[in-house]
C-alpha positions in Angstrom: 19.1 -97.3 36.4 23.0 -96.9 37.0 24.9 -94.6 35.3 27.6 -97.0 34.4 30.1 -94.1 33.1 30.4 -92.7 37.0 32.0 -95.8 37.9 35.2 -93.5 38.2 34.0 -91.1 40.0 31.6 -93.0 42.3 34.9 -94.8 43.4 37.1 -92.4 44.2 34.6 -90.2 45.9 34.4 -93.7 48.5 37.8 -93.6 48.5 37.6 -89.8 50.0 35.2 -91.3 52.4 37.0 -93.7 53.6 40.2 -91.7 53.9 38.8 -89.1 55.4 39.9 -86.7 52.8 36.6 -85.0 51.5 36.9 -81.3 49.9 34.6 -78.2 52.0 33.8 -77.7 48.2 33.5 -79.7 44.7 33.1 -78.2 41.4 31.5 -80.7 38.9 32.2 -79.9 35.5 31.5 -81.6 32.2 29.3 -80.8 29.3 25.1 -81.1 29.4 23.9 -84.5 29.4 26.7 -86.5 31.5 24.5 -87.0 34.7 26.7 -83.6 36.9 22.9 -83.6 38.9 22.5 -87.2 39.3 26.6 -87.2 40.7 25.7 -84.3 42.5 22.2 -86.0 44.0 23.9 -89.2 44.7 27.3 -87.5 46.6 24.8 -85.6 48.6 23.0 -88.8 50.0 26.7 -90.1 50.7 27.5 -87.8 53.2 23.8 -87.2 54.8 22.3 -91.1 54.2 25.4 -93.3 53.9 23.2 -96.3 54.7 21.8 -98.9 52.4 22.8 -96.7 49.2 23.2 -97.3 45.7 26.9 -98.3 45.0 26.2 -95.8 41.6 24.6 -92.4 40.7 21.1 -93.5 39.1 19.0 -91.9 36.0 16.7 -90.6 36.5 17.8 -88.9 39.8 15.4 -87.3 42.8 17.4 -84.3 44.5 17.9 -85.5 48.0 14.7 -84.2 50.6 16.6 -83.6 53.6 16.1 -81.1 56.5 20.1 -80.9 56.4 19.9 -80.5 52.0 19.6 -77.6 49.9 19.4 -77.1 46.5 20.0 -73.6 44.9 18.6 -73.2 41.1 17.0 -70.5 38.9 13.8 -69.5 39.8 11.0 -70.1 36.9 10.7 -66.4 36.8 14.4 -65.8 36.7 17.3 -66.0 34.3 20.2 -66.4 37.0 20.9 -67.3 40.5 20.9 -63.8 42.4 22.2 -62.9 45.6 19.6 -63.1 47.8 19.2 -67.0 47.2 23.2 -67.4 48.1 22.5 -65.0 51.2 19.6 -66.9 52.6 21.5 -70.1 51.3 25.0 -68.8 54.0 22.6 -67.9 56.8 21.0 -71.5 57.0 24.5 -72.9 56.7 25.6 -71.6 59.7 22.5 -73.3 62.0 23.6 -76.3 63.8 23.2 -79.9 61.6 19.3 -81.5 62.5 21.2 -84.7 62.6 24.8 -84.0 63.4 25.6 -85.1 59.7 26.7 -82.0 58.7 25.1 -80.0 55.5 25.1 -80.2 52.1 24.3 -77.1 49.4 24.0 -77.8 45.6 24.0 -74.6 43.2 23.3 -75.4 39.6 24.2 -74.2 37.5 26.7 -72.4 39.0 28.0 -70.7 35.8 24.8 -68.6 36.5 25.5 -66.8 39.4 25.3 -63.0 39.4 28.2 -61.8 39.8 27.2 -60.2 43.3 25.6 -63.9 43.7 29.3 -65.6 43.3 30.9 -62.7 46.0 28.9 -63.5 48.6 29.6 -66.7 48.1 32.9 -66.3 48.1 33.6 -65.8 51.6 32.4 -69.1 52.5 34.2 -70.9 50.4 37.7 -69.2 51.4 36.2 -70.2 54.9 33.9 -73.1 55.5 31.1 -73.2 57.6 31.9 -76.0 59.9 31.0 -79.8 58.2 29.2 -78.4 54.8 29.9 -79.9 52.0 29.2 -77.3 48.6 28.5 -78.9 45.5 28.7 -76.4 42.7 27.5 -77.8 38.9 29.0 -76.1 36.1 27.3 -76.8 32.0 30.0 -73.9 31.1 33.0 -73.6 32.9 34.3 -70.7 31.2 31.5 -68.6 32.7 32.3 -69.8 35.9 34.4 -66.5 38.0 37.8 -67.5 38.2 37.9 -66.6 42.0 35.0 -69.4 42.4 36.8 -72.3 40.4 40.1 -71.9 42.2 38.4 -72.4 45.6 36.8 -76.0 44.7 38.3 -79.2 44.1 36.9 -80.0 40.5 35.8 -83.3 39.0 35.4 -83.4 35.3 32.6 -85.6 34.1 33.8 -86.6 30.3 31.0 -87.8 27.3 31.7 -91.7 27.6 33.5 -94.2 25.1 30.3 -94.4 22.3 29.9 -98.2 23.5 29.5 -97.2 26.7 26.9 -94.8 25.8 24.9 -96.9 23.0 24.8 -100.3 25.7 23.6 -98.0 28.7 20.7 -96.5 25.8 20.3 -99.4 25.0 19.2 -100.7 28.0 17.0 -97.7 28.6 15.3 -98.5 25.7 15.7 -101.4 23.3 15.3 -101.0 19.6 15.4 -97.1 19.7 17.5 -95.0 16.9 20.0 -94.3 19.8 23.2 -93.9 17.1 21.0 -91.2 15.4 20.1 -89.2 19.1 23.9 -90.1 20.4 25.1 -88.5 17.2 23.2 -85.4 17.4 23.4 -85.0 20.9 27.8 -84.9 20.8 27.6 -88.3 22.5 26.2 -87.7 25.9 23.8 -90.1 26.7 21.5 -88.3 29.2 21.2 -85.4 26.4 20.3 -88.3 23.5 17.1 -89.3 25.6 15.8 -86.2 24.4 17.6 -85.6 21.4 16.3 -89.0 20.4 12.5 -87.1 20.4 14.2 -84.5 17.8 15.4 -86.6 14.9 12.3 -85.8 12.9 13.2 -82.1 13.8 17.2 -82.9 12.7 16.3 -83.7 9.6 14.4 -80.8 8.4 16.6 -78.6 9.7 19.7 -80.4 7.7 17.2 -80.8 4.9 16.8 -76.2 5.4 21.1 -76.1 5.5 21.4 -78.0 2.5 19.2 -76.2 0.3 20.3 -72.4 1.8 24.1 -73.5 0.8 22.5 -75.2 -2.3 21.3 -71.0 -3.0 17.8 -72.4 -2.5 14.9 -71.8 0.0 14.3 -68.6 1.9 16.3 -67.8 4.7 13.2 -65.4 6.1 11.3 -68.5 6.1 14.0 -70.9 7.3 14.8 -68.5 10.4 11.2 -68.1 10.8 10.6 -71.9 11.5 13.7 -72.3 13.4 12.8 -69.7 15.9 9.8 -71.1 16.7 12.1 -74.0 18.8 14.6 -73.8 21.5 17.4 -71.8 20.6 20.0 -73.4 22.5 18.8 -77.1 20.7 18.7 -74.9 17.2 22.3 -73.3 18.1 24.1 -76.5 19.4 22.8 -78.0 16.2 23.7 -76.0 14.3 27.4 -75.5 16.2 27.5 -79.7 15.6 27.6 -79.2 11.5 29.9 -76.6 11.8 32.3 -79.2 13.9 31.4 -81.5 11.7 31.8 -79.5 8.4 35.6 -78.3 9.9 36.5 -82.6 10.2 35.0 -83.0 6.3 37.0 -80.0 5.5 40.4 -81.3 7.3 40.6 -84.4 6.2 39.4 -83.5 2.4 36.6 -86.4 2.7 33.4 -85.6 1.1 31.4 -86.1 4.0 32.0 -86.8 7.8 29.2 -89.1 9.7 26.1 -87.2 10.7 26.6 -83.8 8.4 23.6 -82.5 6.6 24.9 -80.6 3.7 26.4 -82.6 0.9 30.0 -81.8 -1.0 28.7 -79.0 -3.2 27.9 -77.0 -0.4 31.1 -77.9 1.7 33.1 -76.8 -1.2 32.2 -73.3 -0.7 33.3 -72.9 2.6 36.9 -72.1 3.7 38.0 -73.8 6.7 39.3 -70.8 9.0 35.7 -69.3 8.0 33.9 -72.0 9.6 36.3 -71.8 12.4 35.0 -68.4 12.5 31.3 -69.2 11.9 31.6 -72.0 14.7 32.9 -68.8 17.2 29.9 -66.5 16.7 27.7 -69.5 17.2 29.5 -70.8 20.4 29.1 -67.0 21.8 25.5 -66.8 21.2 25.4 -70.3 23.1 26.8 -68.3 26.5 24.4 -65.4 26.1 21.8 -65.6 28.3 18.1 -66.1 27.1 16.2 -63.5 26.0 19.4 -61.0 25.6 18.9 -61.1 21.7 16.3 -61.4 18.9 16.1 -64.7 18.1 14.6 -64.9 14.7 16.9 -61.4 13.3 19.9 -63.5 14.3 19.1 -66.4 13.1 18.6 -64.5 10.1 21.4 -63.3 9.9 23.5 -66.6 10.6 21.6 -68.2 7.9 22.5 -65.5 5.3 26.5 -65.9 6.1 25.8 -69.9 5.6 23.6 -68.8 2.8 26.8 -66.7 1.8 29.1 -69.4 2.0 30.6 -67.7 5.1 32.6 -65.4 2.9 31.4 -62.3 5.2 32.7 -63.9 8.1 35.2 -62.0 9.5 36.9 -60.7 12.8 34.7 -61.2 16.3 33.0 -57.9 17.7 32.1 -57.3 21.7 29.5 -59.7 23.0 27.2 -57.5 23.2 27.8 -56.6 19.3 26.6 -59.9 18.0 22.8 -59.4 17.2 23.9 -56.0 15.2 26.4 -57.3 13.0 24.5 -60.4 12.5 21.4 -58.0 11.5 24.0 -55.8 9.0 24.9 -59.0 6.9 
C-alpha cells in the first residue's frame, strides 16, 4: 500500500535522479511511525533496481535483498550499533559494485551508534567510497553526534495533515477506531497500526492517572502494572497527557481532546511544573533500555503526579534520574 504522505519526498528524490544531483549521504529524520524505513527501503531500490518500480514508498516495506545492499541494525542481543558492524560495514564498501550500480548502506537507527561506532564512520563520510549511497535513519535526532549530522544531506519526514493520516488508515483498515490510535499515537499513521492494538491498555492507564491525581489508588500497585509493558509505549504515553495537560492548562479549557484526567486533577498542577514533569519524562525516553529500574521509577513519576507535581523541581545529570525519582 502507498504511503501517500511521501509524495514529497518521493518526488524530489526523482528529481535528484534525474538531475544528477544525488548526496554520498542522506540523513532521514522525523519522529517513529512516519515510514523513515520504508523511504529508506524504497530510495535504496531507486538507485540499485530503478526498473519497473513503485512510483511511492509502500507499507509494509521488505528491506531491499541485494548483493550490492546492506543494512546495519542492532543485533537482538545488543542495545546499540558498535563498531565492529560499521568496520565490517567500510571494508565491504570499498569492494568493487557486483553490478556496476554502485552500493547502498542503511544504518538504523543511527542515533544508536557507539560513539566509537559514529568515528569510524566518520571518515567515510568526509570521504566517499566511490558510488555508495549511505542512508542513515534517525527516531531522535538530538542523539545523533553533531559531527555525523553535518556530513549528510537531511530529509525531514513530518506526522501528516490528520486527513491524510485517517484516509490512508482508513484504507488499511475500514471501520477501525483509527481517531482513537492516531490520537494516542501523536498522529503518525504507521505508529497508530499498533497503537490501535493498545486502546484497551490507554484506557486503564488514564483510568490509573485520574484516580492517582484524584489521591486515590496505589501508586505501588499502579507502577507495578505499568512496568509489566513496554516502557517506551508507557513513557510516550504518558509524555502525550503531559502535552496535552500543558494545551488544557494554556488555553484555561477544562479539557483538551484525548486527556485522561478530568479538571479536578488539572487544577492541581502548575503549568511550568508540567513543563518540568514533561522534561524528566522526555529524558528517560533517550535513555537506553535497561539503564534504569523500571518499576522504582515509575514509582517515583507516579508519586510527583500523585503529588500534583509540586516536588518537581530543577533537572539533575542524566545519569541522576532513577535516584531522585526514588527520593520523592
Amino acid at each position: 500500500m502507498d504511503i501517500t504522505w511521501h509524495k514529497e519526498l518521493a518526488n524530489s528524490w526523482l528529481d535528484r535522479i534525474r538531475h544528477r544531483r544525488l548526496p554520498h549521504a542522506v540523513l532521514l529524520a522525523g519522529p517513529v511511525g512516519v515510514g523513515k524505513r520504508a523511504a529508506a527501503a524504497w530510495i535504496a531500490s531507486q538507485k540499485l533496481r530503478p526498473d519497473g518500480l513503485k512510483s511511492l514508498p509502500e507499507y509494509p516495506f521488505e528491506p531491499l535483498i541485494h548483493p550490492d545492499m546492506r543494512w546495519i541494525s542492532i543485533p537482538d542481543d545488543k542495545k546499540t550499533i558498535g563498531i565492529e558492524q560499521i568496520r565490517a560495514l567500510i571494508d565491504e564498501l570499498t569492494l568493487t559494485s557486483y553490478q556496476g550500480a554502485g552500493k547502498v548502506a542503511v544504518i538504523e537507527p543511527a542515533n544508536d551508534m557507539t560513539v566509537s561506532a559514529a568515528n569510524s564512520l566518520l571518515k567515510t563520510l568526509e570521504e566517499p567510497l566511490g558510488d555508495t549511497l549511505l542512508i542513515l535513519i534517525a527516531d531522535r535526532v538530538g542523539k545523533l553526534p553533531a559531527t555525523i549530522f553535518s556530513r549528510c544531506q537531511r530529509i525531514q519526514i513530518a506526522v501528516p495533515p490528520e486527513t491524510v493520516a485517517l484516509d490512508w488508515l482508513a484504507r488499511l483498515q475500514p471501520g477501525a477506531a483509527w481517531v482513537d490510535a492516531l490520537r494516542l499515537s501523536g498522529g503518525a499513521p504507521l505508529s497508530a497500526i499498533a497503537a490501535l492494538e493498545a486502546l484497551d491498555t490507554s484506557a486503564k492507564m488514564g483510568r490509573d492517572l485520574q484516580a492517582l491525581g484524584s489521591g486515590n489508588g496505589s501508586v505501588v500497585e499502579v507502577a507495578a502494572r505499568w512496568a509489566k509493558l513496554d516502557p517506551l509505549f508507557v513513557l510516550g504515553w504518558l509524555a502525550r497527557q503531559v502535552q496535552l495537560a500543558v494545551l488544557a492548562n494554556s488555553a484555561g479549557r477544562q479539557r483538551a481532546e484525548g486527556l485522561a484526567i478530568d479538571n479536578s486533577v488539572l487544577r492541581r498542577m502548575d503549568r511550568r511544573n508540567l513543563f518540568c514533569y514533561l522534561d524528566i519524562i522526555n529524558r528517560l525516553r533517550g535513555q537506553p533500555g535497561g539503564s534504569y529500574n523500571v518499576q522504582l521509577t515509575f514509582e517515583g513519576l507516579l508519586i510527583d503526579w500523585a503529588d500534583g507535581l509540586e516536588n518537581c523541581g530543577p533537572m539533575p545529570p542524566t545519569e541522576g534520574l532513577e535516584l531522585m525519582l526514588s527520593r520523592r
